[in-house]
Biopython code that builds the backbone (N, CA, C, O; Angstrom):
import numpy as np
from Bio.PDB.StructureBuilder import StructureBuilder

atoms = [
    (1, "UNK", "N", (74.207, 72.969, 115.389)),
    (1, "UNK", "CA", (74.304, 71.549, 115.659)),
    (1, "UNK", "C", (73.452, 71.222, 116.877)),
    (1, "UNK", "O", (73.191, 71.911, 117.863)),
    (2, "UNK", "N", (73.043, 69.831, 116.503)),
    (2, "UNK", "CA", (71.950, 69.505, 117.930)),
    (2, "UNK", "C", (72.485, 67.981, 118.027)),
    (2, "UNK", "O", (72.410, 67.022, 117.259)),
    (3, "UNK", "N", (72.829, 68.098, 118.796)),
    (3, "UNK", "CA", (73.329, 66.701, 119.374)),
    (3, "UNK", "C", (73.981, 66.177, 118.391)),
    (3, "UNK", "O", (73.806, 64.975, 118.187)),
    (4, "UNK", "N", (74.891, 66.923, 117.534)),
    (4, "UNK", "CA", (75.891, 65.865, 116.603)),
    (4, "UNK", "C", (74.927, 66.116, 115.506)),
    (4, "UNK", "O", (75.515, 65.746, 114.489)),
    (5, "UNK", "N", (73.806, 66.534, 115.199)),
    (5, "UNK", "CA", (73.184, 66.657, 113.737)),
    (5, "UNK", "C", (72.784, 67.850, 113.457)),
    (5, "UNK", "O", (72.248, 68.633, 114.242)),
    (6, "UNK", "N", (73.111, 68.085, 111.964)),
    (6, "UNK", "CA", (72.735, 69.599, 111.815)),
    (6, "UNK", "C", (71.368, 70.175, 111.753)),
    (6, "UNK", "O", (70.434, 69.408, 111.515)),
    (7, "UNK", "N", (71.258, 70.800, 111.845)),
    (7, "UNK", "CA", (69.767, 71.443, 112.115)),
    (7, "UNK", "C", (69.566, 72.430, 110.673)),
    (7, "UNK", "O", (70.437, 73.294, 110.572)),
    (8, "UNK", "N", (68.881, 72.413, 109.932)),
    (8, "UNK", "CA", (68.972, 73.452, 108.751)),
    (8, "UNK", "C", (67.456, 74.206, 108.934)),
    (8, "UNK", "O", (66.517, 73.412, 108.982)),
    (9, "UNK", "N", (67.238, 75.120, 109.003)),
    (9, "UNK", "CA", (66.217, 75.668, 109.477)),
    (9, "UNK", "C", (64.771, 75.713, 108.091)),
    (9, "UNK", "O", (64.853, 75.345, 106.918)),
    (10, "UNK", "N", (63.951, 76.116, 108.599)),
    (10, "UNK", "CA", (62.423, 75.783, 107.231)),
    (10, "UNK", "C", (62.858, 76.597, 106.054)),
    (10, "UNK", "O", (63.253, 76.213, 104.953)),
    (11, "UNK", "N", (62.656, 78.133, 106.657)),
    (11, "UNK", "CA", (62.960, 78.974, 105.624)),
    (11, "UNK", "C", (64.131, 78.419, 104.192)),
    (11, "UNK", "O", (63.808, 78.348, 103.007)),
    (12, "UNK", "N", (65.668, 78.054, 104.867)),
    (12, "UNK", "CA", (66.404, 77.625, 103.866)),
    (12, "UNK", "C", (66.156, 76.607, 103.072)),
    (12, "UNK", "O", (66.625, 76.618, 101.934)),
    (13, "UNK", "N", (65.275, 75.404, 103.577)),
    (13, "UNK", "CA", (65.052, 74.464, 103.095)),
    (13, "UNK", "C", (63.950, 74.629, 101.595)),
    (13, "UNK", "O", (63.931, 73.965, 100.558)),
    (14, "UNK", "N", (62.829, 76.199, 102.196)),
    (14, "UNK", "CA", (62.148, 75.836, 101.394)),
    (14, "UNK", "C", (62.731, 77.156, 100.115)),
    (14, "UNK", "O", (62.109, 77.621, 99.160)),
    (15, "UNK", "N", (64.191, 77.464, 100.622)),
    (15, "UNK", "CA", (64.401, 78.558, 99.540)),
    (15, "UNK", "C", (65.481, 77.237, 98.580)),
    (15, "UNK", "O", (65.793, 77.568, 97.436)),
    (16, "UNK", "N", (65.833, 76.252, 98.940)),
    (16, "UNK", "CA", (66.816, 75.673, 98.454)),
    (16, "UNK", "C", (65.738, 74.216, 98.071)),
    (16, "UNK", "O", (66.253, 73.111, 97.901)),
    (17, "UNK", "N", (64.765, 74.351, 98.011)),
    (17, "UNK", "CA", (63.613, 73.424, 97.187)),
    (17, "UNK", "C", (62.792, 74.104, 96.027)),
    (17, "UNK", "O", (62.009, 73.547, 95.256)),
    (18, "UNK", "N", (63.247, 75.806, 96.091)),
    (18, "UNK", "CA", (62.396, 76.338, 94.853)),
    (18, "UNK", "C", (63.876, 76.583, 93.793)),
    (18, "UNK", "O", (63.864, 76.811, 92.583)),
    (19, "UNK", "N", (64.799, 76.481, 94.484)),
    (19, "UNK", "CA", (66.044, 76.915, 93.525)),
    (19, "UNK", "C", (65.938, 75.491, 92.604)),
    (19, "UNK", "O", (65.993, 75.645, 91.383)),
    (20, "UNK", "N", (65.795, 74.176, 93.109)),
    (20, "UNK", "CA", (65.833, 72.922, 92.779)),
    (20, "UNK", "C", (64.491, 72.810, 91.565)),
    (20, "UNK", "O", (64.667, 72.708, 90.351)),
    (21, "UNK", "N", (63.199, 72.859, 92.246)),
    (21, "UNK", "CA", (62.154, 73.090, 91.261)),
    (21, "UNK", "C", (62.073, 74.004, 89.741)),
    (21, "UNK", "O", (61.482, 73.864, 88.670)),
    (22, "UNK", "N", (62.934, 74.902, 90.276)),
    (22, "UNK", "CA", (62.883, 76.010, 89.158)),
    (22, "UNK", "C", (64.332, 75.942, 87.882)),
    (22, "UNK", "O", (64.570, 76.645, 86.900)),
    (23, "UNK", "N", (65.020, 74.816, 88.459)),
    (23, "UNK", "CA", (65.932, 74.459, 87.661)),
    (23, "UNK", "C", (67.233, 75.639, 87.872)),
    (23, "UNK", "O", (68.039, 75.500, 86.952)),
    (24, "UNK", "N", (67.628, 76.721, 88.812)),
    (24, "UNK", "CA", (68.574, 77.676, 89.253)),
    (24, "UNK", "C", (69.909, 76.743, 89.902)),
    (24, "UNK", "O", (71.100, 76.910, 89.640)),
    (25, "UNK", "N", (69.298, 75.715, 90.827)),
    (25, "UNK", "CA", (71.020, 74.503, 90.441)),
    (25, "UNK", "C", (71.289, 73.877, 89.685)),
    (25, "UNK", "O", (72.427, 73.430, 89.829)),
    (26, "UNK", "N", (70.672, 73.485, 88.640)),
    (26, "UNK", "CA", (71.232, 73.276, 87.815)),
    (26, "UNK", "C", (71.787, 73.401, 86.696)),
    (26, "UNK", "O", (72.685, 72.758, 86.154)),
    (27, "UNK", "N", (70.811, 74.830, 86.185)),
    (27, "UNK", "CA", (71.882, 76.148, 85.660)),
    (27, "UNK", "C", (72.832, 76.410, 86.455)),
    (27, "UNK", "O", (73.525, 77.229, 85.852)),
    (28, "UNK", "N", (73.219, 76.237, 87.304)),
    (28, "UNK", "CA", (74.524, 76.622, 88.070)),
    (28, "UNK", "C", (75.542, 76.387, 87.825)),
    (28, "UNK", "O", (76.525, 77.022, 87.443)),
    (29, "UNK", "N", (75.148, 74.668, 88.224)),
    (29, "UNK", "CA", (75.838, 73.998, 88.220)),
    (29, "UNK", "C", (76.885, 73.345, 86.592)),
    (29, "UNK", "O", (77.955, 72.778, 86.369)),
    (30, "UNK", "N", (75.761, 73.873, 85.854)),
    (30, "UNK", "CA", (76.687, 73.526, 84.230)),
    (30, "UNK", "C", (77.189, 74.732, 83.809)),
    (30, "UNK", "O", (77.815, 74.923, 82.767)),
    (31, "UNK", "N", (76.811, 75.781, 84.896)),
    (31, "UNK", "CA", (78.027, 77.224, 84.407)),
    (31, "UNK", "C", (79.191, 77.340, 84.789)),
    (31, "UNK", "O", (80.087, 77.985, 84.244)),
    (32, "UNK", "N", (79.261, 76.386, 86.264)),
    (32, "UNK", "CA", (80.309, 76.452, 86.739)),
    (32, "UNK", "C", (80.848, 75.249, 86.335)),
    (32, "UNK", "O", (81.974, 75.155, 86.824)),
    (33, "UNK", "N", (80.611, 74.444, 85.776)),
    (33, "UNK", "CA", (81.017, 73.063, 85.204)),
    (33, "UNK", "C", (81.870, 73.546, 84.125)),
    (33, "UNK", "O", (83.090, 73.386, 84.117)),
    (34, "UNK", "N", (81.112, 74.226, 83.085)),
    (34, "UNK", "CA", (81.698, 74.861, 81.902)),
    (34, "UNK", "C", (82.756, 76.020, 81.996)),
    (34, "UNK", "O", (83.592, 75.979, 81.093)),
    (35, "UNK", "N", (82.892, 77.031, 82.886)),
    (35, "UNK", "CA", (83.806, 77.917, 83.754)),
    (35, "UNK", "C", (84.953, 77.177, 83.480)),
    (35, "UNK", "O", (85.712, 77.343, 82.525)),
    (36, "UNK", "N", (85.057, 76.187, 84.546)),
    (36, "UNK", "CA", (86.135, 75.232, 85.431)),
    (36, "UNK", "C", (87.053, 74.311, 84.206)),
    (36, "UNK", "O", (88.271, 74.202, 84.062)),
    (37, "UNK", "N", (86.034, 73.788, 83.508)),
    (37, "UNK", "CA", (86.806, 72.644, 82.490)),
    (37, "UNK", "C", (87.319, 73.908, 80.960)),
    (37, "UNK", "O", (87.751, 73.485, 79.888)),
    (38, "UNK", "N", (87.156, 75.095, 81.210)),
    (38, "UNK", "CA", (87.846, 76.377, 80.568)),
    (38, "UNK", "C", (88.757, 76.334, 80.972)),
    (38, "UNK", "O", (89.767, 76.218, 80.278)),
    (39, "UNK", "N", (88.772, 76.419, 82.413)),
    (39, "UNK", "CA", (90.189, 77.460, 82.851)),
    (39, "UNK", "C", (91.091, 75.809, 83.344)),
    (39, "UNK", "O", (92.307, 75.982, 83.264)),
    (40, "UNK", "N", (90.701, 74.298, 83.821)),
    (40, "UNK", "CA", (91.261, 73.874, 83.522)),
    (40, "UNK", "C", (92.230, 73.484, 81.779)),
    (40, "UNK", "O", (93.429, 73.210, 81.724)),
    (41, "UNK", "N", (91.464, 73.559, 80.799)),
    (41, "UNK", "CA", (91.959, 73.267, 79.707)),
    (41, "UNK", "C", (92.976, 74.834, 79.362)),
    (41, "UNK", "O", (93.456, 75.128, 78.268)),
    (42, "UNK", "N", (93.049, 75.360, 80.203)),
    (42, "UNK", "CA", (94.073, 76.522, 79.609)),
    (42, "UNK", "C", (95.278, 75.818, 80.908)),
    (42, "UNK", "O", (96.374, 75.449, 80.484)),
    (43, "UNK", "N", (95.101, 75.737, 81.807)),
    (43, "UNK", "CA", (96.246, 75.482, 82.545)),
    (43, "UNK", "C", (96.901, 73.960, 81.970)),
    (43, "UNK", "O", (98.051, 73.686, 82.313)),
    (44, "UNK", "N", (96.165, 73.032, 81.130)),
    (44, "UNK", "CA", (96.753, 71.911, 80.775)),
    (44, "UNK", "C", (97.446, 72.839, 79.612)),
    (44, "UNK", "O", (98.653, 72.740, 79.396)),
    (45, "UNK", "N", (96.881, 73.455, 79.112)),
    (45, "UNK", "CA", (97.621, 74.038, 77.814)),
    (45, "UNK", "C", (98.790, 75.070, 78.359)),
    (45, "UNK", "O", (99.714, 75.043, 77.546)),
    (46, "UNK", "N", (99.078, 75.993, 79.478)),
    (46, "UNK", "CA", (100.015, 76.531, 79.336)),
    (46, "UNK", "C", (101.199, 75.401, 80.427)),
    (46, "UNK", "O", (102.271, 75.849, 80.833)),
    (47, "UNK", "N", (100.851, 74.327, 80.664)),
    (47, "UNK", "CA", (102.162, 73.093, 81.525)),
    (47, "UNK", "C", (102.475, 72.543, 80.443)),
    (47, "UNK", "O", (103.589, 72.023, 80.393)),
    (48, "UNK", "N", (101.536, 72.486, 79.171)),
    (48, "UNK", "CA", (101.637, 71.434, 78.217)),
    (48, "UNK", "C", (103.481, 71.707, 77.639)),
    (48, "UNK", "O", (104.218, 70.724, 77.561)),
    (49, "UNK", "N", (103.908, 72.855, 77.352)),
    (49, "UNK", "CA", (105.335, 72.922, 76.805)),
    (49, "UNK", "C", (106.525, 72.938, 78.150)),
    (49, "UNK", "O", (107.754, 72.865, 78.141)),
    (50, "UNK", "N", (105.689, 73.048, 79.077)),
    (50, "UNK", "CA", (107.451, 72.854, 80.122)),
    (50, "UNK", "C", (108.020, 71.899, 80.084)),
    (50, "UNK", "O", (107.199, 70.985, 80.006)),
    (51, "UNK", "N", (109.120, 71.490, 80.094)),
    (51, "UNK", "CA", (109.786, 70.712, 80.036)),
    (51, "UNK", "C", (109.984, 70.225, 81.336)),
    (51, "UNK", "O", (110.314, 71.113, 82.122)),
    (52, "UNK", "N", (109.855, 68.709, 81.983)),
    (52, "UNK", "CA", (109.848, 68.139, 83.452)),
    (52, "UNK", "C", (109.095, 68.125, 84.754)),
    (52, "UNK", "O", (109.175, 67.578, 85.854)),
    (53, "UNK", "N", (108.088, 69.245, 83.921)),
    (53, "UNK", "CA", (106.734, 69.585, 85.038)),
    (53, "UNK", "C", (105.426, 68.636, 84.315)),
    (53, "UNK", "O", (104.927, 68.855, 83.211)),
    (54, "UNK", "N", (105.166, 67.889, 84.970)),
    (54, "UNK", "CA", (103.847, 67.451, 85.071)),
    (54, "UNK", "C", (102.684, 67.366, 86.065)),
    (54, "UNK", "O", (102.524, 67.420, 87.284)),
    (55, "UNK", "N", (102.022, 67.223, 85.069)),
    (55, "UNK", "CA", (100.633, 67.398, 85.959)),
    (55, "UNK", "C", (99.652, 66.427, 86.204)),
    (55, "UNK", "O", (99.314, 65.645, 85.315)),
    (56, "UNK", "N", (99.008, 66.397, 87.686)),
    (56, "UNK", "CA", (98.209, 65.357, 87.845)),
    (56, "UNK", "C", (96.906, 65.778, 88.679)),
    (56, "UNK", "O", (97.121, 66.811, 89.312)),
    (57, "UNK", "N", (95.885, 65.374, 88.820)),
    (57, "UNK", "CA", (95.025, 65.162, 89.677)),
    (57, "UNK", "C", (93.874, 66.326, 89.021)),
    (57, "UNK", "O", (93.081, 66.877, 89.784)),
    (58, "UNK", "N", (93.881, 66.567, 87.822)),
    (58, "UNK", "CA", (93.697, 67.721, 86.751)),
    (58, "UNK", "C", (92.267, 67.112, 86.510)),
    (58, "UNK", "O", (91.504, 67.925, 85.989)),
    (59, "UNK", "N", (91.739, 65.917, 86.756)),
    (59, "UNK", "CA", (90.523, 65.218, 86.328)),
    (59, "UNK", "C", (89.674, 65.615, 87.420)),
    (59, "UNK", "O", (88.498, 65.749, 87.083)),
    (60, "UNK", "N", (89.915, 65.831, 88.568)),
    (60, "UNK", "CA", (89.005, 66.324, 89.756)),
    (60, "UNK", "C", (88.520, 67.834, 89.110)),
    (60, "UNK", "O", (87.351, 68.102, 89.388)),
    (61, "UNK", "N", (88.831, 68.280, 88.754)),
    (61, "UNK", "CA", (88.246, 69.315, 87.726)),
    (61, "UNK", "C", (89.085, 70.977, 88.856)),
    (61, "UNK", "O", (89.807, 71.750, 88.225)),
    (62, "UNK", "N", (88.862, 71.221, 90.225)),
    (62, "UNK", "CA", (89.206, 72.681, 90.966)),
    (62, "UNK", "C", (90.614, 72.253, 91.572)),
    (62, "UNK", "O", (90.967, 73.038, 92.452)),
    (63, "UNK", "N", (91.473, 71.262, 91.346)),
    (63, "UNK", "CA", (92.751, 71.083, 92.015)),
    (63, "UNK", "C", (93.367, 70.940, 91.159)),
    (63, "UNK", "O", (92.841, 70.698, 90.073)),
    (64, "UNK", "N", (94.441, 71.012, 91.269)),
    (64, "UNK", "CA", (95.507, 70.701, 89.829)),
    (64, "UNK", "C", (97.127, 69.995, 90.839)),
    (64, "UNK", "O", (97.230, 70.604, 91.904)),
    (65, "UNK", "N", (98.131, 69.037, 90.665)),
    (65, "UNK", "CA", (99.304, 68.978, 91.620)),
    (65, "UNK", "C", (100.016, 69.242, 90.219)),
    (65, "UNK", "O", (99.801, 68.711, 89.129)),
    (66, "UNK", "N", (101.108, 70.416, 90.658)),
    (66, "UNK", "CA", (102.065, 70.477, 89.433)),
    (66, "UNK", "C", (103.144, 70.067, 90.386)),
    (66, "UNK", "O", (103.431, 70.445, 91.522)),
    (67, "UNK", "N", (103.814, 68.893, 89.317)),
    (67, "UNK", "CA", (105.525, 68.554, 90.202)),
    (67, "UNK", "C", (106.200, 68.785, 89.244)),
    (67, "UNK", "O", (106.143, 68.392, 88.079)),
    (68, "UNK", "N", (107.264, 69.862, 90.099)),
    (68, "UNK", "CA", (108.187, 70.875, 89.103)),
    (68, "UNK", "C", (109.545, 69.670, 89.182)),
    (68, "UNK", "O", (109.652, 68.612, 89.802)),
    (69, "UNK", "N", (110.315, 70.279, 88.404)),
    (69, "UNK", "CA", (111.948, 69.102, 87.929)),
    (69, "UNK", "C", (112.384, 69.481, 89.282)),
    (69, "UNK", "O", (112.956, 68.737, 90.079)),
    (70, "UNK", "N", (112.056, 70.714, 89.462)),
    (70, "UNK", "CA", (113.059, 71.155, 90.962)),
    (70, "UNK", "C", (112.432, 71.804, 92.048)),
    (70, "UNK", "O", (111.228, 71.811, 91.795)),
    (71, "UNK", "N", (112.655, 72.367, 93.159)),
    (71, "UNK", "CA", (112.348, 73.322, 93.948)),
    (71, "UNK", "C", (111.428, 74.453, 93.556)),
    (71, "UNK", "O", (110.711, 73.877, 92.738)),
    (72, "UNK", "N", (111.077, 75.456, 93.609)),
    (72, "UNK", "CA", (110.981, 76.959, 92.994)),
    (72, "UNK", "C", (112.101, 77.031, 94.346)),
    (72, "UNK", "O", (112.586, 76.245, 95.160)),
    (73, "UNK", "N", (112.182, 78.831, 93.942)),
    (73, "UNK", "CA", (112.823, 79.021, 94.994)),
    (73, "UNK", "C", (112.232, 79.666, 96.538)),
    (73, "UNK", "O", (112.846, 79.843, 97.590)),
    (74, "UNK", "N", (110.814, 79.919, 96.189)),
    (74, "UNK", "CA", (110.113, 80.016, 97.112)),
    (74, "UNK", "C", (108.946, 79.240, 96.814)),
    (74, "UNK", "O", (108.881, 78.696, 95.712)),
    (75, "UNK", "N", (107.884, 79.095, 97.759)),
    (75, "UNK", "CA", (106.109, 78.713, 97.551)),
    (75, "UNK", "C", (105.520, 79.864, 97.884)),
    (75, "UNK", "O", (105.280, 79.663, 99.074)),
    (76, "UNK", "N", (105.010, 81.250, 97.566)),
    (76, "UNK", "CA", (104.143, 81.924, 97.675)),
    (76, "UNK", "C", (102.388, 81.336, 98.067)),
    (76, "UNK", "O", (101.677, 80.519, 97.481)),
    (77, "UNK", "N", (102.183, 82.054, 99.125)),
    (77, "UNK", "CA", (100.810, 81.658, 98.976)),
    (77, "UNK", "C", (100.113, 82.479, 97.413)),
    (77, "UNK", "O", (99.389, 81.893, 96.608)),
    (78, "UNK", "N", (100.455, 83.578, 97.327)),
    (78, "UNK", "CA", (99.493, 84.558, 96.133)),
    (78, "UNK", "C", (100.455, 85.134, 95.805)),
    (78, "UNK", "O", (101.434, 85.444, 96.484)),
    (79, "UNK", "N", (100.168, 85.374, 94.384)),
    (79, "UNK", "CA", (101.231, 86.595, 93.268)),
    (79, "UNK", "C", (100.050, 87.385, 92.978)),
    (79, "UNK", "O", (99.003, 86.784, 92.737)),
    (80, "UNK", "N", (100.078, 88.670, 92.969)),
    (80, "UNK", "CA", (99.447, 89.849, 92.481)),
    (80, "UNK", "C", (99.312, 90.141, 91.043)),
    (80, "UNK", "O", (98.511, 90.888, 90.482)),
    (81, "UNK", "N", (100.725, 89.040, 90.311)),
    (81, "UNK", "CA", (100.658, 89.640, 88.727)),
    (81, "UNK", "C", (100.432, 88.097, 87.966)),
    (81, "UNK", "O", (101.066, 87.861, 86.937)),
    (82, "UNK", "N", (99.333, 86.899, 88.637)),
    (82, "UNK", "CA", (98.822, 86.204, 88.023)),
    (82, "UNK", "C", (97.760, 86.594, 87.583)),
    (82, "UNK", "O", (97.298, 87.501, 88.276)),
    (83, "UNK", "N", (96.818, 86.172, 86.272)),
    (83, "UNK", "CA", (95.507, 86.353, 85.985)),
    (83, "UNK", "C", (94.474, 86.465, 86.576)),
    (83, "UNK", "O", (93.604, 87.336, 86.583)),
    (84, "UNK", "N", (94.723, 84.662, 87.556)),
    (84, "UNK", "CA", (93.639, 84.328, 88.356)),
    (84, "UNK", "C", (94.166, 84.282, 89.679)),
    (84, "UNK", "O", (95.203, 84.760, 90.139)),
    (85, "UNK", "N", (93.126, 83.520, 90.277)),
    (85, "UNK", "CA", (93.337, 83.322, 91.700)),
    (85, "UNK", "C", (94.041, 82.151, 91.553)),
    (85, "UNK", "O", (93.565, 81.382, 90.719)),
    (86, "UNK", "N", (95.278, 81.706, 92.261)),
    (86, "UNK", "CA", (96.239, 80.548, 91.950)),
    (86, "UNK", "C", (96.753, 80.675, 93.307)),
    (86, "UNK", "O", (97.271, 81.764, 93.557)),
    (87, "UNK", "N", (96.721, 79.550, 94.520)),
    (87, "UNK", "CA", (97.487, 79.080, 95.455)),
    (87, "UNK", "C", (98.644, 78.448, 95.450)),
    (87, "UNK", "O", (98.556, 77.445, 94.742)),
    (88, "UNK", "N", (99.631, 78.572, 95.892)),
    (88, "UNK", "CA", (100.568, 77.541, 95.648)),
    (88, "UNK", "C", (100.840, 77.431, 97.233)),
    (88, "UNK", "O", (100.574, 78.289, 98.075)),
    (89, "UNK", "N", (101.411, 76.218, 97.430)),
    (89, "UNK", "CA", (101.987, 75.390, 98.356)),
    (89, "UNK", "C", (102.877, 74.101, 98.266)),
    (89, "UNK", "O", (102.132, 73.211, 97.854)),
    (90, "UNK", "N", (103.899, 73.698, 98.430)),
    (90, "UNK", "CA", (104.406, 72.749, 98.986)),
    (90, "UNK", "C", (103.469, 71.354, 98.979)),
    (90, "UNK", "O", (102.612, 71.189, 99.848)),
    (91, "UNK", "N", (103.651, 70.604, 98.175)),
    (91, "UNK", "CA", (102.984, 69.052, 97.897)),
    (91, "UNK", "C", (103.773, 68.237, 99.515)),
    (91, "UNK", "O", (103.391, 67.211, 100.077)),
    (92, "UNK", "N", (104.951, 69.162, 99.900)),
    (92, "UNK", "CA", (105.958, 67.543, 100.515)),
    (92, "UNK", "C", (105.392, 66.998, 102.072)),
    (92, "UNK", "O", (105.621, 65.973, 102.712)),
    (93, "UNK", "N", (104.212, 68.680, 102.443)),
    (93, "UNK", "CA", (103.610, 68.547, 103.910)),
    (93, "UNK", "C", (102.123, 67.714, 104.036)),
    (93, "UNK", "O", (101.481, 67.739, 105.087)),
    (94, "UNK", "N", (101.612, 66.891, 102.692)),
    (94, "UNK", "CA", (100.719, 66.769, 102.733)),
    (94, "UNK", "C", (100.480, 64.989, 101.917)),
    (94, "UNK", "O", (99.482, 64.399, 101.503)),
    (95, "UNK", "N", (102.137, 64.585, 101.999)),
    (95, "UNK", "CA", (102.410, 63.570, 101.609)),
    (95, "UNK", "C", (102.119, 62.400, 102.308)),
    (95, "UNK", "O", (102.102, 62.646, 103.514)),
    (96, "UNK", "N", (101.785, 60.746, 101.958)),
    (96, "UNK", "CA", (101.428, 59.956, 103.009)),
    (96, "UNK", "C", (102.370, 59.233, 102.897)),
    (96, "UNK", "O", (102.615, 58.991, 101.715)),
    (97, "UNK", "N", (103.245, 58.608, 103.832)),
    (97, "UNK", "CA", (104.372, 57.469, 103.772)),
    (97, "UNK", "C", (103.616, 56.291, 103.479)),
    (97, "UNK", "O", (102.397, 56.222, 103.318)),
    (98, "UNK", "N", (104.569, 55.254, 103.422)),
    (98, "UNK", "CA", (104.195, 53.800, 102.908)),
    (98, "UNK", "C", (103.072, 53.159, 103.898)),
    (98, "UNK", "O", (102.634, 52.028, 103.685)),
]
sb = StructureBuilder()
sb.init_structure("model")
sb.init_model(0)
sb.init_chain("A")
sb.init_seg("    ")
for serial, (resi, resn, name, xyz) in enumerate(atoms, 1):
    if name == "N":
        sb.init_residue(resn, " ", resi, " ")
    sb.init_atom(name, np.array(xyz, "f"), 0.0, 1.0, " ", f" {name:<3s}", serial, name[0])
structure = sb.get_structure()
């Protein structure tokens, strides 16, 4: 940072103007597009039968808010015997009042 603005140096600029020219972001970017709207459409599909859990915010495509009928009985940050990488936390610390 230089006085409040970032400084990005030549070299990166001109490695992140041949990735652009050569079309490498934007192959990227529709792999990981296509990835994401996978593994979202499996997580709409395995909430789809619970009963009282719904889901929202599933259109931003890398967040998902599941609100369960109840509590769990804990929030784990990580389980070892999920598939993927899955965070969980507590929706109630990140809530905005009226």
């Amino acid at each position: 940072m230089l006085g409040g603005i970032s400084v990005i140096g030549g070299v990166e600029q001109l490695v992140l103007a041949e990735l652009l020219d050569a079309g490498g972001y934007d192959r990227h970017v529709r792999t990981t597009r296509s990835t994401y709207r996978r593994r979202r459409d499996e997580l709409v599909a395995m909430i789809a039968g619970s009963d009282g859990v719904r889901l929202s915010g599933i259109a931003a495509g890398l967040h998902a808010l599941i609100e369960l009928p109840r509590p769990p009985p804990c929030a784990a940050p990580a389980r070892d015997d999920w598939p993927c990488s899955v965070w969980t936390s507590p929706a109630s610390g990140r809530a905005q009042g009226p």
